[in-house]
Backbone as a printed PyTorch tensor [residue, N CA C, xyz], in Angstrom:
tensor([[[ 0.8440, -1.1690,  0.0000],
         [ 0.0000,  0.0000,  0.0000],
         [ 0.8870,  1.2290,  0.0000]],

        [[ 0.7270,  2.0900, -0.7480],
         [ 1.5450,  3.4420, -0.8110],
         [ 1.0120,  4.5210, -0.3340]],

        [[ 1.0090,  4.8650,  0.0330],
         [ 0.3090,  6.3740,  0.9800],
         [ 0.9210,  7.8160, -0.1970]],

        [[ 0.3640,  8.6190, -0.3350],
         [ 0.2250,  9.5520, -1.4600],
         [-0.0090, 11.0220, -0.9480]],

        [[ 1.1330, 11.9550, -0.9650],
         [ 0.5060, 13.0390, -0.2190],
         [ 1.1370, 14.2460, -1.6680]],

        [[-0.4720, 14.9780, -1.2410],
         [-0.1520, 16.0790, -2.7750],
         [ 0.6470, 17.2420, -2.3940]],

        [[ 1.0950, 18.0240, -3.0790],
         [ 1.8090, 19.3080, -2.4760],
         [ 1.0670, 19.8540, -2.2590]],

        [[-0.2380, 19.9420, -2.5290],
         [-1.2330, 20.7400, -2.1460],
         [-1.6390, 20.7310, -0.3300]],

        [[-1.1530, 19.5660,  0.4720],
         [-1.7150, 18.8210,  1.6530],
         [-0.4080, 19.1120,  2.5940]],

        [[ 0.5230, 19.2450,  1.7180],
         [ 1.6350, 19.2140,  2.5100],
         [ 1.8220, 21.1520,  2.9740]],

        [[ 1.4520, 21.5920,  1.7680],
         [ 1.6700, 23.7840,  1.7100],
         [ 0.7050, 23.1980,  2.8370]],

        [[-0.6030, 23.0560,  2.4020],
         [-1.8810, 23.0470,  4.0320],
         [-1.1030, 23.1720,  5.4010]],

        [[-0.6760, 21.9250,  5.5210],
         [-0.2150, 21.3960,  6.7650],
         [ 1.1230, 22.4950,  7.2630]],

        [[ 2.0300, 22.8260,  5.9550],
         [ 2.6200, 23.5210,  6.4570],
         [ 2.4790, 25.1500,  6.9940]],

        [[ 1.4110, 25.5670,  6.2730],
         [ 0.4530, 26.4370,  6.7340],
         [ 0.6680, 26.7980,  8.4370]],

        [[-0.8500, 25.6480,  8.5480],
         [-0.8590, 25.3060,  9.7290],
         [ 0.1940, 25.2760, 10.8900]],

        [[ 1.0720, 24.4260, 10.6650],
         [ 2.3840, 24.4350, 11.2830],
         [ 2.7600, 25.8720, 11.8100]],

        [[ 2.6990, 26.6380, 10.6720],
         [ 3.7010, 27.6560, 10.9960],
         [ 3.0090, 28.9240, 11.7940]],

        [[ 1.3470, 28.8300, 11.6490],
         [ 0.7630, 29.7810, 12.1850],
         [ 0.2930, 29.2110, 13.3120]],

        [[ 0.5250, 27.5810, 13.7500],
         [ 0.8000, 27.4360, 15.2720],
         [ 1.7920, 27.7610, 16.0640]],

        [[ 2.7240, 27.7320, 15.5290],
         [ 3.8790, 28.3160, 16.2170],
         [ 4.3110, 29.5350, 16.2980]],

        [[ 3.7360, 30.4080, 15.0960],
         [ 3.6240, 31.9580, 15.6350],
         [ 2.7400, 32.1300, 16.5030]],

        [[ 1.3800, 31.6480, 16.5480],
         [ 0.2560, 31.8890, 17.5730],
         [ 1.1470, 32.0850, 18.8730]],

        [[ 2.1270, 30.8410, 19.2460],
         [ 2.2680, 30.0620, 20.3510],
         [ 3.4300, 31.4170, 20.7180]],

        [[ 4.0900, 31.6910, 19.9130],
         [ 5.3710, 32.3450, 20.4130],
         [ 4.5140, 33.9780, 20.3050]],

        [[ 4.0160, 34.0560, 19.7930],
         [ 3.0430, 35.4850, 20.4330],
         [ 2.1510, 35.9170, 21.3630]],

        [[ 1.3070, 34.6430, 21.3470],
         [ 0.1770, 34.2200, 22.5030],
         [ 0.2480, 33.2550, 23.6830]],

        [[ 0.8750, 32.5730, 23.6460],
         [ 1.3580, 31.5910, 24.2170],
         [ 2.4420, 31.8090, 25.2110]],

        [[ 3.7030, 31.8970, 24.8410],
         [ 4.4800, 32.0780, 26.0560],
         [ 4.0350, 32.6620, 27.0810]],

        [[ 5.6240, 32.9110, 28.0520],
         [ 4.9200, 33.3810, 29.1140],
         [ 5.3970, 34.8610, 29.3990]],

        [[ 4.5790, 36.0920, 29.7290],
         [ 4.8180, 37.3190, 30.0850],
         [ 5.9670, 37.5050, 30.9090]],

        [[ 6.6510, 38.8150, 30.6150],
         [ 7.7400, 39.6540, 31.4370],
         [ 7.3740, 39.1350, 32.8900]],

        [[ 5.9730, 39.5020, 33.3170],
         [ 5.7560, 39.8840, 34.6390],
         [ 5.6220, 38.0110, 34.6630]],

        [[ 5.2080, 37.0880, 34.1020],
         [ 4.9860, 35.9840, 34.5260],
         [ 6.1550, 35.3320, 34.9190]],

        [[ 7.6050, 35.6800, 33.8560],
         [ 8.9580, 35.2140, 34.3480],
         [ 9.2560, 35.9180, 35.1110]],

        [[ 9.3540, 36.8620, 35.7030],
         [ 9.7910, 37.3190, 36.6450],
         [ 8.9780, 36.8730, 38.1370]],

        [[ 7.5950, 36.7730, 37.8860],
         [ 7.1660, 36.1150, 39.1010],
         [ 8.1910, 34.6110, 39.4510]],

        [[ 7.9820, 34.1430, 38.2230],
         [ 8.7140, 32.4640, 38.8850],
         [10.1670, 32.8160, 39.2250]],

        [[10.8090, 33.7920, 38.7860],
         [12.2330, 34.1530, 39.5750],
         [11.8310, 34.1160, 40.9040]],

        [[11.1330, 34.9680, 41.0010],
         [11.1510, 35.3830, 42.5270],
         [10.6940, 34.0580, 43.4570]],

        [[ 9.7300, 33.5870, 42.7330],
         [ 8.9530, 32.3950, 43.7500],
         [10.3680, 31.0230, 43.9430]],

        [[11.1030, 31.0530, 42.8230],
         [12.5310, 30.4880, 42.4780],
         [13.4510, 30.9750, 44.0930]],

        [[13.5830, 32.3100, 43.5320],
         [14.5440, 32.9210, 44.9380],
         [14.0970, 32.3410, 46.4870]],

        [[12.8740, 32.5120, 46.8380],
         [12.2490, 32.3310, 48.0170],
         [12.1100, 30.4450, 48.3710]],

        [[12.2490, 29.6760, 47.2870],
         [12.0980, 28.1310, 47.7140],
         [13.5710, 28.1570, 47.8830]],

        [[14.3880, 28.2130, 46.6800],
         [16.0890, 28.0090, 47.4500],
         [16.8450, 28.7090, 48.4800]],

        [[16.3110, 29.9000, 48.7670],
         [16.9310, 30.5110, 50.3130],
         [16.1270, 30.1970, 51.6190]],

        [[15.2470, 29.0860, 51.3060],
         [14.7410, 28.8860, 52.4360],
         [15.3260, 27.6740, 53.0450]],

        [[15.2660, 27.3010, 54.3730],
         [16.5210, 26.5700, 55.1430],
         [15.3430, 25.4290, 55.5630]],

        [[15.7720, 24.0290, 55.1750],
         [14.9320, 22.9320, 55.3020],
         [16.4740, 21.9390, 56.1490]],

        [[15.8530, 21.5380, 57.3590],
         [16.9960, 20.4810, 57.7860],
         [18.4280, 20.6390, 58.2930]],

        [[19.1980, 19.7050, 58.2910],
         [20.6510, 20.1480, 58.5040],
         [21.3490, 19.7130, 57.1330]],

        [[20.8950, 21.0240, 56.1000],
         [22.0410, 20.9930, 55.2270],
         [23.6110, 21.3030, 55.6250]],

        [[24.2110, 20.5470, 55.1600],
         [26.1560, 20.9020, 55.6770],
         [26.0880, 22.3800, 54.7640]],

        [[26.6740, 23.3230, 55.1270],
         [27.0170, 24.6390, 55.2480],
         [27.8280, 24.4300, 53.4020]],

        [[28.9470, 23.6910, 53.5490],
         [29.6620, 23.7810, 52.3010],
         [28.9510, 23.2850, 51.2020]],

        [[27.9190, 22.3080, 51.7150],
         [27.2130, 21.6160, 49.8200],
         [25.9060, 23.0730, 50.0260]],

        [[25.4670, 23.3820, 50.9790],
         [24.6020, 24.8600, 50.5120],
         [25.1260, 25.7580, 50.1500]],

        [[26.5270, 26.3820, 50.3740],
         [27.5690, 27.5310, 49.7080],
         [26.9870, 26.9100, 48.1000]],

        [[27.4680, 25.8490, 47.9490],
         [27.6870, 25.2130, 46.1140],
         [25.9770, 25.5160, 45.5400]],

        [[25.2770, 24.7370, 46.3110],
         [23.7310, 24.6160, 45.7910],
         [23.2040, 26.3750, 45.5960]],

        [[23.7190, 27.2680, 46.4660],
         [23.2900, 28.9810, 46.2930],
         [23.7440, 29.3530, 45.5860]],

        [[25.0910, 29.2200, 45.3430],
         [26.2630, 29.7310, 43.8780],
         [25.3570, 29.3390, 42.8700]],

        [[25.5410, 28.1000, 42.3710],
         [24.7610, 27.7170, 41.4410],
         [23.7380, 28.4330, 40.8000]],

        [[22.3290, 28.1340, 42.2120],
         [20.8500, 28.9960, 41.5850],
         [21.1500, 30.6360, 41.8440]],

        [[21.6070, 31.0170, 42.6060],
         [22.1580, 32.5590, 42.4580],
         [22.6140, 33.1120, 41.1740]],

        [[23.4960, 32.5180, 40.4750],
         [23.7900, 32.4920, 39.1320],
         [22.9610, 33.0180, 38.2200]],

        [[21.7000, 32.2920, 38.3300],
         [20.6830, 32.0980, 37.4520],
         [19.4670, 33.0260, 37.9500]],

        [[19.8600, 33.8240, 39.4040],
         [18.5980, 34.5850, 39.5590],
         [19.2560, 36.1520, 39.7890]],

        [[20.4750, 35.9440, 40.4900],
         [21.0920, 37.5640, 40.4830],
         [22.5300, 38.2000, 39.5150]],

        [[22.2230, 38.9960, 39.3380],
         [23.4840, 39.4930, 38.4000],
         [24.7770, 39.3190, 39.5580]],

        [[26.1560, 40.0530, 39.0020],
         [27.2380, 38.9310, 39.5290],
         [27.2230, 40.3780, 40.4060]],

        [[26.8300, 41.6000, 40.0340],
         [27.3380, 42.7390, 40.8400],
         [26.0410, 43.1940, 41.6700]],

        [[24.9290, 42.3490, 42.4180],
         [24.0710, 43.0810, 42.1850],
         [23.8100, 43.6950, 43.7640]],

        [[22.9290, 44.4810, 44.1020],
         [23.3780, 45.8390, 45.0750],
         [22.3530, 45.3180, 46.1320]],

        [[22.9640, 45.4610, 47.7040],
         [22.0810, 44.7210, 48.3070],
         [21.9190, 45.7000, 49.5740]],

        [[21.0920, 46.2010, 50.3810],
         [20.7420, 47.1790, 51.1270],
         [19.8250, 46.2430, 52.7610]],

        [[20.7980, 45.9010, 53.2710],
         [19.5100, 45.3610, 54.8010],
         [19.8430, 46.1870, 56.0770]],

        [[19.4590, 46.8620, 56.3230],
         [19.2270, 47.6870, 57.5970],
         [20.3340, 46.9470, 58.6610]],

        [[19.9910, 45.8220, 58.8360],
         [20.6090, 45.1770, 59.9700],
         [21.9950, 45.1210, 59.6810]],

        [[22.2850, 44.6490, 58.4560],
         [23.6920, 44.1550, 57.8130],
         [24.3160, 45.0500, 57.2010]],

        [[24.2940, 46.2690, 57.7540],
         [25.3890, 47.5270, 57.3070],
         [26.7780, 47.1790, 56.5090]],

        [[27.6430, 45.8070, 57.1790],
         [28.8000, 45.3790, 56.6540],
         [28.9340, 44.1910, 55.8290]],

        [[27.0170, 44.1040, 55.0300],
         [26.7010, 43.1980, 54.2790],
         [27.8620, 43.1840, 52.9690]],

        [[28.6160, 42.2370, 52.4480],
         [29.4080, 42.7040, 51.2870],
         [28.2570, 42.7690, 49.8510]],

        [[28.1050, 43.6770, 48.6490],
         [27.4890, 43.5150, 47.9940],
         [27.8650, 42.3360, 47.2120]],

        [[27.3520, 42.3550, 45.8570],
         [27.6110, 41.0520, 44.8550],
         [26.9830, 40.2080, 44.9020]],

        [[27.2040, 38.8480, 44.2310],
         [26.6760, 37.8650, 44.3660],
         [27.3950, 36.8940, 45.4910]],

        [[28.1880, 37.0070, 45.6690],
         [29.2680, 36.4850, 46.4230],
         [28.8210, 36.6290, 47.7830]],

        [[28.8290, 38.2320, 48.2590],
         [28.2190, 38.1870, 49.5400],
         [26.7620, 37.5140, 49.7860]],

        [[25.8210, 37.7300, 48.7830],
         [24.1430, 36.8720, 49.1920],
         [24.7160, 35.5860, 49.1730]],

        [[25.3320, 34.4350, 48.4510],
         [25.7300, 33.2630, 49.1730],
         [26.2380, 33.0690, 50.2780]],

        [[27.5660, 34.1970, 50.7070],
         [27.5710, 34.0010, 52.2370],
         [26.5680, 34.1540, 53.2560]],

        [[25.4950, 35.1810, 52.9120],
         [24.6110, 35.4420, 53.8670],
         [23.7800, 34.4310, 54.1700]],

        [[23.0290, 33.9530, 52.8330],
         [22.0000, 32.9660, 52.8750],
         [22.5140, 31.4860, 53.3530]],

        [[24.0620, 31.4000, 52.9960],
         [24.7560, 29.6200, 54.1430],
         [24.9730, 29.9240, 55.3940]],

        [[24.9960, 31.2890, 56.0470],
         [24.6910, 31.2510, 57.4370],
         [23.4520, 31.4510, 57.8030]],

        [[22.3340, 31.6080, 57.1870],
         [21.2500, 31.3290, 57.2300],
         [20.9750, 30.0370, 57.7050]],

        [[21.7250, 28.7990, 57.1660],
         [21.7540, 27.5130, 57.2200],
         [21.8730, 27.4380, 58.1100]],

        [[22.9750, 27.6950, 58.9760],
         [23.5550, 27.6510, 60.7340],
         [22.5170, 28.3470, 61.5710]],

        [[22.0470, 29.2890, 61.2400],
         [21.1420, 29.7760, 62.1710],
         [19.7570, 29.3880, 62.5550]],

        [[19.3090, 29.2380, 61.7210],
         [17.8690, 28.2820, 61.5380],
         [17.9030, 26.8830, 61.1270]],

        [[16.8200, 26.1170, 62.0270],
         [16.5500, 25.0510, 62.1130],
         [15.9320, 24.6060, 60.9000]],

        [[15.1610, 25.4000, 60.5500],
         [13.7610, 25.9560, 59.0800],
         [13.6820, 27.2490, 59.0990]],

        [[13.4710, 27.5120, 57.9540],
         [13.0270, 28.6980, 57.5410],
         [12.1970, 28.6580, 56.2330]],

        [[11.1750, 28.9390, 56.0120],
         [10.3240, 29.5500, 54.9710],
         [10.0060, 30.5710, 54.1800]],

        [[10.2110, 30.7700, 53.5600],
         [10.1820, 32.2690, 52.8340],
         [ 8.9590, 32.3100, 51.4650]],

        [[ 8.3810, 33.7690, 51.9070],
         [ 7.3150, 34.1030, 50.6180],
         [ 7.2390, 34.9720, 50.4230]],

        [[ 6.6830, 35.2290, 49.0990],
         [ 6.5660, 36.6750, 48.9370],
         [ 4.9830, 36.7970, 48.6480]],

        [[ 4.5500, 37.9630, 49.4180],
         [ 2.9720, 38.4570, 48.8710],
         [ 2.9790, 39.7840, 48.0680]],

        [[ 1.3630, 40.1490, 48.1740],
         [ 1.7370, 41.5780, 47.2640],
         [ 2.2230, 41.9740, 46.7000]],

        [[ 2.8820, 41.1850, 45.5550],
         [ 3.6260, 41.3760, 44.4820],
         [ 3.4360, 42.4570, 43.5680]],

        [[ 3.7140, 43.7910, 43.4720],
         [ 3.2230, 44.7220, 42.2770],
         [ 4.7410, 44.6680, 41.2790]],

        [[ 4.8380, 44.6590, 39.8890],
         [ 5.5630, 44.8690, 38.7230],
         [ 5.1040, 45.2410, 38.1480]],

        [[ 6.9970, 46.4680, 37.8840],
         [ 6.7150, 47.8270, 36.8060],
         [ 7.3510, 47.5520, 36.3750]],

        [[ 7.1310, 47.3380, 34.9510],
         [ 8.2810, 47.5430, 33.7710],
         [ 8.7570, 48.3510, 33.2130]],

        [[ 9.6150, 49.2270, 32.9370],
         [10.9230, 49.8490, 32.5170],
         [11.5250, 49.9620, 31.1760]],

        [[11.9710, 51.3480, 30.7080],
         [12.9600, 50.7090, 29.8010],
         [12.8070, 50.0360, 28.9170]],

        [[11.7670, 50.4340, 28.2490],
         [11.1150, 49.4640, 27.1290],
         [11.2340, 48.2480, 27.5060]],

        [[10.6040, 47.8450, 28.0860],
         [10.8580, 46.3740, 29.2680],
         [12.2430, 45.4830, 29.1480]],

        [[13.2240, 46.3350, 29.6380],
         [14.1810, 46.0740, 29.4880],
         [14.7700, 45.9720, 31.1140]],

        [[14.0620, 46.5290, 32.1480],
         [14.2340, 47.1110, 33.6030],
         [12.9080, 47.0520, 33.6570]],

        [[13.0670, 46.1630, 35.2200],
         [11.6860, 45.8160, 35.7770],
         [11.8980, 46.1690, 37.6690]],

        [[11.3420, 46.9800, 37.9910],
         [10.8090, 46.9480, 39.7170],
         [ 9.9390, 46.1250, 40.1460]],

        [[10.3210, 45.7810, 41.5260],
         [ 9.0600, 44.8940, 42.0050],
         [ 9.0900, 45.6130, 43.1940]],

        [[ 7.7830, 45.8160, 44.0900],
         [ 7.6070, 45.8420, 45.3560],
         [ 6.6130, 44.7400, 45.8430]],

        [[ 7.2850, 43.9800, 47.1910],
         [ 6.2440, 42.9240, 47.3370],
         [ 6.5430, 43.0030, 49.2700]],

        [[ 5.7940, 42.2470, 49.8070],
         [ 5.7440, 41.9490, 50.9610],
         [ 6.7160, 40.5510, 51.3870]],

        [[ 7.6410, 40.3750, 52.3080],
         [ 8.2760, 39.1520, 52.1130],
         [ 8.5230, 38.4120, 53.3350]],

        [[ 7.7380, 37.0220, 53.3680],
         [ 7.3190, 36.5460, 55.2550],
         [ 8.3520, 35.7170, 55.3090]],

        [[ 9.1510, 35.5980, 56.6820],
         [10.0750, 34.3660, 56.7670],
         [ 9.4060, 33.8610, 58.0150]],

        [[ 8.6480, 32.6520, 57.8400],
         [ 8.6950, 31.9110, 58.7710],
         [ 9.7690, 31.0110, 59.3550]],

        [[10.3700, 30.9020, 60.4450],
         [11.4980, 30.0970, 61.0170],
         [11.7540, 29.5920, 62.2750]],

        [[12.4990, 28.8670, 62.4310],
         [13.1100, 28.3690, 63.7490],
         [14.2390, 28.2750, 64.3240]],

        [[14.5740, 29.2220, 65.0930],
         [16.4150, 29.2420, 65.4770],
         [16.5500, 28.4910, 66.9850]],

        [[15.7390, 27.4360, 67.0740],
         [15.6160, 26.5440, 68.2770],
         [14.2620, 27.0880, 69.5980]],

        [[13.7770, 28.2120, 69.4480],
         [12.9030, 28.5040, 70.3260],
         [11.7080, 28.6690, 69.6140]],

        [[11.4380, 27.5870, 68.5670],
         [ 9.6860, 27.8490, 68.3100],
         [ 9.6300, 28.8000, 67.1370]],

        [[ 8.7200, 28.3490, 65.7900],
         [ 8.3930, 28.9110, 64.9230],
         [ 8.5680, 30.7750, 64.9860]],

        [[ 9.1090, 31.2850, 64.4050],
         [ 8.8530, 33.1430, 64.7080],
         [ 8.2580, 33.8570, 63.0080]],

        [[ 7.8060, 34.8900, 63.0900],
         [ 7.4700, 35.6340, 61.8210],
         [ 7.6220, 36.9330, 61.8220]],

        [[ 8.4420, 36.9430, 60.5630],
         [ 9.2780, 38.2190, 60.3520],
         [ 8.7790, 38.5150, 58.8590]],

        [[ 7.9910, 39.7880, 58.9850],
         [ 7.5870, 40.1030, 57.8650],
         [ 7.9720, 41.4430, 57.3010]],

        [[ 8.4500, 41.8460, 55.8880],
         [ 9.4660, 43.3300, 55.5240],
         [ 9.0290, 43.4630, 53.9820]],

        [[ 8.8800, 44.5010, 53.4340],
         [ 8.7440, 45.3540, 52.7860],
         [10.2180, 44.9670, 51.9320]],

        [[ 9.9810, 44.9800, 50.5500],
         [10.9270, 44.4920, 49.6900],
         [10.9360, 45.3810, 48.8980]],

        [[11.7650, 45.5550, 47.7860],
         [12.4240, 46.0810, 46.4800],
         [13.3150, 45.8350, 45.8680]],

        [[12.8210, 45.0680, 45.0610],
         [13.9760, 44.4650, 44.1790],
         [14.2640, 45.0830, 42.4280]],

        [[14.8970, 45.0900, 42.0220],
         [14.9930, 46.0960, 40.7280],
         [16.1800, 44.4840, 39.8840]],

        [[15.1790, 44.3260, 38.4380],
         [15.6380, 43.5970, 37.9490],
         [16.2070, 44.2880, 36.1680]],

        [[16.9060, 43.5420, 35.5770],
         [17.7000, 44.1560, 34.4370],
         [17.5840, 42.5510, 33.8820]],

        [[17.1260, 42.8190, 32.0270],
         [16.8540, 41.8230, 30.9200],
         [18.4410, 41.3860, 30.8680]],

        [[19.2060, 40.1500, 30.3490],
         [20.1100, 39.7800, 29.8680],
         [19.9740, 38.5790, 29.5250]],

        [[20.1750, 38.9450, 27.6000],
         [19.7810, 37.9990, 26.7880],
         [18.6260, 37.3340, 26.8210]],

        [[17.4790, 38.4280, 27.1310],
         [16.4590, 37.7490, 27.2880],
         [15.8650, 37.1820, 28.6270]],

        [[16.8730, 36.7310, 29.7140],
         [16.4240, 36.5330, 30.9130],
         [16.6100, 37.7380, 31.8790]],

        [[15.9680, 36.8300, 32.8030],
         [15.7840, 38.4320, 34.1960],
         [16.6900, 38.2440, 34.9570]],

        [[17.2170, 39.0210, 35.4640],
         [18.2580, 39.1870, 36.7820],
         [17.5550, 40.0050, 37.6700]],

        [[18.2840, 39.9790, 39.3160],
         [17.9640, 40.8290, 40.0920],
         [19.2500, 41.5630, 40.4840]],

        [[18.7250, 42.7810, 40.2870],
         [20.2630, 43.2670, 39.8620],
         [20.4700, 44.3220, 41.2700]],

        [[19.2540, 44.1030, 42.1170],
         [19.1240, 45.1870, 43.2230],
         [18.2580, 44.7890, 44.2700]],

        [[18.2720, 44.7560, 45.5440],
         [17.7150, 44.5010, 46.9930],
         [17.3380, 45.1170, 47.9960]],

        [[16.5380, 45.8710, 47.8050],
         [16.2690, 46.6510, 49.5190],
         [15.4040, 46.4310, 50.6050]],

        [[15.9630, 46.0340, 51.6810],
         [14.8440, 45.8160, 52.6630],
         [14.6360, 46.3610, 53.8990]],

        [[13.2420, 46.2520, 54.0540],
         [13.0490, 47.7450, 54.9440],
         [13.4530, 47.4760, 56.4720]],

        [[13.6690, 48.4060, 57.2220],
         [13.9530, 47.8230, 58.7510],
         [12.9050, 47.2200, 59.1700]],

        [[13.4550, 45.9180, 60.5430],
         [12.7120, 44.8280, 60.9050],
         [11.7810, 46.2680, 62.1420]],

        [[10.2180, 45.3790, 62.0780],
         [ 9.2830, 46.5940, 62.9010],
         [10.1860, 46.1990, 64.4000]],

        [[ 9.8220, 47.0060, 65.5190],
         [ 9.8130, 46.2290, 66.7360],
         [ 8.5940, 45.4900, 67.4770]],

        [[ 9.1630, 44.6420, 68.2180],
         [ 7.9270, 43.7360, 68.3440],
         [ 7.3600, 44.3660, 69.9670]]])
């Protein structure tokens, strides 16, 4: 049995083809603000402290996804940590003594608002950001006022900037 296809069936199909895949890459993907949400929701599952990770394989595991979520220079502002070093370098040190200090920790972000920039090239976020944790005396919640300022490269997002507001008093 020979199967028989006309050029006429094949232009069709290729038709088709091609105005699914423009549909898809116009309509379909996913928005500025949608990748940049999963950065962030990205940032907040890997800096959160589950267990007794060893200190040196979490240095490696933060390098790594840090890589992929903050630029190598990017500017970091915490009230508490005046002698915070900037970079990427310093948020891995911060976040593996994170490890030592907490038992658990949880991290989220709410209230997410994004502005895009720069012919969406530069994106702001302001969001709300909860750490639930345990440094041996019982669950605590620490909740702060965020700003993060992100910059396009090659198409992906970086966070190229950090500010967080002072902790309230309790």
């Amino acid at each position: 049995m020979e199967l028989s296809i006309s050029r006429r069936t094949l232009a069709v199909v290729g038709i088709v083809l091609g105005l699914g895949i423009t549909g898809y890459a116009l309509f379909g993907g996913r928005s500025d603000e949608e990748k940049i949400r999963a950065l962030l929701d990205h940032l907040a599952e890997v800096a959160g402290v589950s267990g007794t990770e060893n200190p040196v394989m979490r240095a490696g595991r933060l390098r790594g996804a840090f890589a992929d979520i903050f630029t190598k220079d990017v500017r970091v502002q915490i009230p508490e940590l005046s002698s915070l070093k900037s970079g990427r370098e310093g948020l891995v040190a911060l976040a593996t003594q994170a490890g030592t200090a907490f038992r658990s920790a949880e991290i989220s972000l709410g209230s997410v608002e994004i502005t895009l920039i720069a012919s969406g090239q530069a994106a702001r976020v302001r969001c709300t950001a909860t750490l639930v944790g345990d440094r041996g005396q019982g669950l605590r919640k620490d909740e702060r006022s965020v700003r993060f300022g992100l910059s396009k490269d090659d198409g992906d997002w970086r966070i190229d900037s950090v500010s967080v507001s002072a902790a309230e008093e309790d």
